[in-house]
N, C-alpha and C positions, 0 to 999 in steps of 0.2 A: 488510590490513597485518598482518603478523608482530606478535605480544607482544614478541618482543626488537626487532624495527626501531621499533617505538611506547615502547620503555623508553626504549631511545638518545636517540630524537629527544625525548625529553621530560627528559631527565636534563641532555642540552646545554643544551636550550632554557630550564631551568627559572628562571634568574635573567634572562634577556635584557632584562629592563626595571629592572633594580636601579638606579633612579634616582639612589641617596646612597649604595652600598655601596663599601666600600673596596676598589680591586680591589688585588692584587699585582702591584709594579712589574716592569716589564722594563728591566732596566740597558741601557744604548744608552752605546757610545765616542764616538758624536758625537752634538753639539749641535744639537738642534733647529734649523732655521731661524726667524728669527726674521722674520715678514712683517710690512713697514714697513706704517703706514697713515695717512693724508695727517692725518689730527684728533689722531693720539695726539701729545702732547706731553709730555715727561719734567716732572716739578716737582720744585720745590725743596722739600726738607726745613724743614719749619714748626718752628723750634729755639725761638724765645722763649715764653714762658709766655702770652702777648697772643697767638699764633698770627701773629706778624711772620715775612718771610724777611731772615737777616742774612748778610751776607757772600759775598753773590752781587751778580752782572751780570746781571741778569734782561730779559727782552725780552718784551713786550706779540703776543698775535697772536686776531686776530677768530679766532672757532671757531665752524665752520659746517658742518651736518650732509650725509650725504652724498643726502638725501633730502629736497628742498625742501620736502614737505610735511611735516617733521619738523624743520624747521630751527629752531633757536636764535638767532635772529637777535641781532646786541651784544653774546654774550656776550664776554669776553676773559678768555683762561687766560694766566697766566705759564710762562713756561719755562726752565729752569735746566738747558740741552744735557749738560753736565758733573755733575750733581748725583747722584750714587749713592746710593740706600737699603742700610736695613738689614732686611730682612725676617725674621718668625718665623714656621714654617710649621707645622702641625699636619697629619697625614694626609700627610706630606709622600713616603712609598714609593709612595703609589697611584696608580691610572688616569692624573687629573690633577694630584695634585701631582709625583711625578716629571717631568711634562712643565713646569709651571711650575718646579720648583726650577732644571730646564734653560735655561729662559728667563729665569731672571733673571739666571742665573751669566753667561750669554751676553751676557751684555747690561751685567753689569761689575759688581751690584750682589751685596751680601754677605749669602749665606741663612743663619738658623740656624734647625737642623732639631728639633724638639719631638719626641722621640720616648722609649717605653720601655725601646728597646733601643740605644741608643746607635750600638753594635760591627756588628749587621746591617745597620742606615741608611745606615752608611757604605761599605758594602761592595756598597749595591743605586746610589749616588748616588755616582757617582766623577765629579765635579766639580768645578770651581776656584770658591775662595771661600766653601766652606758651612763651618759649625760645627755642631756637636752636641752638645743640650744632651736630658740624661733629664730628663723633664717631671716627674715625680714629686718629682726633689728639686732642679732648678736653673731650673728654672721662673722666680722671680727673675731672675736674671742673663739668663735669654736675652729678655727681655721690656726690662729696663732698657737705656732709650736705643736700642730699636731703630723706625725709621721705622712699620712698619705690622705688621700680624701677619694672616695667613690662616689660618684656620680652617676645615679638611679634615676632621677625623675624624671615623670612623661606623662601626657595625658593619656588614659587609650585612644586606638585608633580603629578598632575595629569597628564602627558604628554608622549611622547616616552620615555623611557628609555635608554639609552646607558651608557657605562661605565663612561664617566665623567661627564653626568650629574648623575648618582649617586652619583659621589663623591662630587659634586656640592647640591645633597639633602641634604645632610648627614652635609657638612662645614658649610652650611650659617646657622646652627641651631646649632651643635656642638662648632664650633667655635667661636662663635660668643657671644654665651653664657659664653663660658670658659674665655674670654676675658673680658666680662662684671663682672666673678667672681673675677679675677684676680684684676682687675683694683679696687676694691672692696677691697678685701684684703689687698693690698698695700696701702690705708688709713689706718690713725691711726682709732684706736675702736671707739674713740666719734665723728669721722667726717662719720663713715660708714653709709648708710639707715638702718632701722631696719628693714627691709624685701625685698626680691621677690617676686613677682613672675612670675614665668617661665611656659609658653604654652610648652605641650605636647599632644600628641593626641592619641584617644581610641585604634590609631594602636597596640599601644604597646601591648594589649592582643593576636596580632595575628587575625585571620579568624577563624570562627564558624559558624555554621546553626545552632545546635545543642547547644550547650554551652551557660551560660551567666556567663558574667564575675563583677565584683567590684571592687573598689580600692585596695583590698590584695589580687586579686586573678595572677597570674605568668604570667610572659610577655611569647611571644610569639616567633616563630623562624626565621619568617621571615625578608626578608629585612627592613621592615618598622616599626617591633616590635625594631630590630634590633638599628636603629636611634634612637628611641625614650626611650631606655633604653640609651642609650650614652646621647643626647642631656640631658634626666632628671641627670643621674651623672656630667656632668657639674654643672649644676644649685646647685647641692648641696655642692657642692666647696666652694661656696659662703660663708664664716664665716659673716653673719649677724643674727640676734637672733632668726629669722623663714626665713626659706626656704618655699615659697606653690607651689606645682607643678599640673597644673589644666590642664587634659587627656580632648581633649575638641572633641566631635562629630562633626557632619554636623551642618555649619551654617547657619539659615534661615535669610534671609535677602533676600527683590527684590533689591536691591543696586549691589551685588555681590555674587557670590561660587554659590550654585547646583542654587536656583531662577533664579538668573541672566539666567542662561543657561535652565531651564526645561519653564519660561513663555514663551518666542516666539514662541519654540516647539508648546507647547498646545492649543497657540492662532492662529494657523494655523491648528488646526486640527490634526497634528500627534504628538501626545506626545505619551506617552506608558512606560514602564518598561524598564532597560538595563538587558541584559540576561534574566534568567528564572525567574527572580524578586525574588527570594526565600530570597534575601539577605539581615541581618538585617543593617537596618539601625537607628542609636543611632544619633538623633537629640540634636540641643537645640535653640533657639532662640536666635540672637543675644544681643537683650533688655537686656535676662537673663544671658546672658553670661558675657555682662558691668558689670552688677548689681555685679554677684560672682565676678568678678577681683576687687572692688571697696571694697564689702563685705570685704574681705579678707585684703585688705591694711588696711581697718580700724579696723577687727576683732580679736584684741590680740590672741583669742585662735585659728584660725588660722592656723594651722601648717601641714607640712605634703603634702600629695597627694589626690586630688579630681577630680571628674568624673565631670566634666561639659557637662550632657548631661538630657535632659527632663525624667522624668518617665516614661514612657511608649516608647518606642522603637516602630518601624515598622519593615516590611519587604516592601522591593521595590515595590511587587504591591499594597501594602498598602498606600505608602506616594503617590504613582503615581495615583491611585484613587481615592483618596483625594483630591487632587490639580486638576483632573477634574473636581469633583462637586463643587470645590468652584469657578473655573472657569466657571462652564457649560460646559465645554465640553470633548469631547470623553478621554478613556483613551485604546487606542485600538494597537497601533504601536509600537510594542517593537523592541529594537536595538538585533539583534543578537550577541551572543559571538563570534561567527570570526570575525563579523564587527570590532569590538572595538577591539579583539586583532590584526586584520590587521594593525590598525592605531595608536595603543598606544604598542604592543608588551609584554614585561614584565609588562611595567606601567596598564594596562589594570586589573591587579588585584585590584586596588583600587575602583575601581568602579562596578566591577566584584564580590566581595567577601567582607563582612561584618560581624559584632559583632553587638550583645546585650551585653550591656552594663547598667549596674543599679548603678546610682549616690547614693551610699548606704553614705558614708560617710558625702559626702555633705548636703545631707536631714537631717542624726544628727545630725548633725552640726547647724541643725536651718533654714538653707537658705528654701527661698520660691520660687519656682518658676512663675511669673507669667502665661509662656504660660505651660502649663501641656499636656492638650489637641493638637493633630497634628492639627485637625482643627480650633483649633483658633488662631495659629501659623500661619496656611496658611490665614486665612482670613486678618492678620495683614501686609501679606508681598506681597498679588496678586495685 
């Protein structure tokens, strides 16, 4: 293999696992689809200060998972069909928040967008019902009285490493969050949202071949386990009546993160595995991913930390061979390990080294995943 056909493939390749990195939205005329699913039930806006629902027709309905051996037996959610949120979104141009700000518009409820640049937001998000509020100085006002708030931002991390962009990973997630708790806090109780929640990612269990990890099993010691135990203690700062902290895998989506970078690969013929492919990687679908942040805002019981990643995990040569035959074609050109470490250095582990990960909690919880299967995940996104 050519130096320039091994630059390309490694230049493309080199973020394909940016598991928390902000990607760059793709504006889209139409609205997502929005796929019903038998558990989700819309709630009612918790208004009084005792966490009561006032001035609704509320209706009682058993909630039963789609997986009997995961089932919730008794539990009973309320539901308020008519009840529209107010949501505040952070990260809200990237991979997946553009697709959820789409989803909520869609679906009737009223976004306001956290952002620095106002005047851009608006011009990547041309949908009905968002507001736009610059986080720096109206912070306040987009937070008061609004239902929930989602917590998106991040710098990417798949890149070179050096000392100040570590410091740089680490701020635009830690900071930024704490800030969002804060400003939170500093309302009175009845103007506060009644939830977050805050993106964190499977980093936090550390690197395994060997291991799998769940929502209570011990973070890890790495740099990146490292962040995401900080950035998750921010979030919990937050005195609003549920905290959800949702550990989110590899996102599939051909819009942006690993897609974006592995189709052009494979559509020329060399695509392949990074390193010795051994390395698990804990997917999920972007669809599914809306669905749980959406889930969650609307789902009182709710609380806590969840895995947002598909059932069934891969290893690299697995999701890499996969995405050949839905493509038709080869899965034969693996990126070597010095390659990737020549060009990414430290940052090279992210892409380099992986977890299994099992959305154990989430699944109790009732959530359904639609894409389950790697291949019909890829068939949705080639």
């Amino acid at each position: 293999m050519s130096q320039k056909i091994l630059h390309s493939q490694v230049s493309c390749q080199q973020d394909i696992l940016d598991r928390n990195s902000r990607v760059p939205s793709v504006a889209t005329s139409r609205h997502a689809r929005l796929h019903a699913r038998p558990h989700a039930f819309r709630m009612s806006k918790l208004t009084s200060k005792s966490g009561g629902i006032a001035g609704r027709s509320l209706q009682a309905r058993s909630y039963t998972s789609h997986n009997s051996s995961t089932r919730a037996p008794g539990r009973v959610l309320c539901q308020a069909a008519s009840e529209k949120m107010v949501i505040a979104v952070t990260g809200a141009t990237g991979l997946v928040g553009s697709r959820l700000v789409s989803r909520l518009s869609a679906q009737g409820h009223t976004v306001r967008v956290l952002t620095r640049n106002p005047d851009k937001a608006r011009s990547k998000l041309p949908y009905a019902r968002l507001q736009f509020f610059n986080i720096g100085q109206q912070l306040p006002d987009a937070l008061k009285g609004a239902t929930g708030v989602v917590n998106l931002a991040g710098e990417p991390i798949a890149t070179r490493w050096s000392a100040s962009l570590k410091r740089e990973i680490k701020a635009s997630r830690v900071n930024i969050t704490a800030h969002l708790a804060d400003a939170i806090n500093a309302l009175p109780e009845p103007e506060r949202p009644e939830v977050i929640c805050s993106a964190s990612a499977v980093g936090y269990y550390g690197n395994s071949q060997s291991q799998t990890f769940n929502e209570s099993s011990t973070s890890g010691r790495d740099y990146l386990a490292e962040v995401c135990r900080d950035w998750e203690n921010a979030a919990q700062q937050a005195k609003t009546k549920r905290v959800v902290i949702v550990r989110t895998g590899i996102v599939l989506a051909k819009e942006g993160g690993a897609m974006a970078k592995m189709l052009p690969i494979f559509n020329i013929f060399a695509g392949g595995p990074l390193g010795n492919g051994q390395q698990w990687c804990s997917w999920i679908h972007r669809d599914d991913l809306v669905n749980l942040y959406i889930e969650a805002l609307q789902n009182s019981s709710f609380k806590g930390t969840y895995n947002a990643t598909a059932p069934n995990p891969v290893r690299m040569s697995e999701l890499c061979s996969s995405l050949g035959r839905v493509l038709g074609r080869p899965s034969w050109l693996p990126v070597p390990e010095f390659a990737l470490q020549s060009m990414l250095g430290e940052g090279a582990s992210v892409v380099l080294e992986g977890q299994k990960v099992i959305s154990s909690r989430t699944q109790d919880a009732g959530f359904k995943f639609r894409y389950n299967s790697l291949q019909d995940a890829l068939l949705s996104v080639r």
